[in-house]
C-alpha positions, 0 to 999 in steps of 0.5 A: 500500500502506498503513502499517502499525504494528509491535510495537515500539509496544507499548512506548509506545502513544504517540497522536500518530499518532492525532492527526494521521490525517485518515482516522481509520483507527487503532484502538487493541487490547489493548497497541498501535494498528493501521492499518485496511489499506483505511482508510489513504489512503497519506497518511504523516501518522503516520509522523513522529509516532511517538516509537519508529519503530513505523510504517512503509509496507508496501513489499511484499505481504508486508507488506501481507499480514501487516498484514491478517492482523494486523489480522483476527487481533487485530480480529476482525470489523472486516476490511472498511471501518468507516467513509468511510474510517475510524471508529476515534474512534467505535468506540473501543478494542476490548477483546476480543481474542481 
């Protein structure tokens, strides 16, 4: 199961994580970031990195679930794989959030 970021980065939307992910699997929308769910490799490189503790492993399907569902919701038409795995340095921040 992936990583996912929780709200809590909304309040610094500190790129470190980005820096540091060898899969390019985290997109920046609106006011915070997001981890592609079928991108992620499971890696763990983000997690220390973010100064407010935003990151987390999606230990249950819950978590998994509500990681997809966020990420449909809030990026509308990038539900299935963008790149191999990732593309989020090529698309850029998505502005239009519904």
């Amino acid at each position: 199961m992936p990583y996912v970021i929780s709200e809590v980065c909304a309040t610094s939307k500190d790129r470190s994580c980005v820096d540091v992910c060898p899969v390019d699997c985290i997109y920046e929308a609106g006011d915070q970031l997001y981890i592609h769910p079928t991108e992620c490799i499971e890696c763990g490189a983000c997690e220390p990195e973010c100064p407010v503790e935003a990151i987390t492993f999606a230990d249950s399907g819950a978590d998994l679930d509500r990681a997809r569902r966020l990420f449909v919701e809030v990026l509308p038409g990038h539900d299935s794989p963008l790149g191999s795995p990732g593309g989020a340095a090529e698309l850029g921040a998505i502005t239009a959030i519904p």
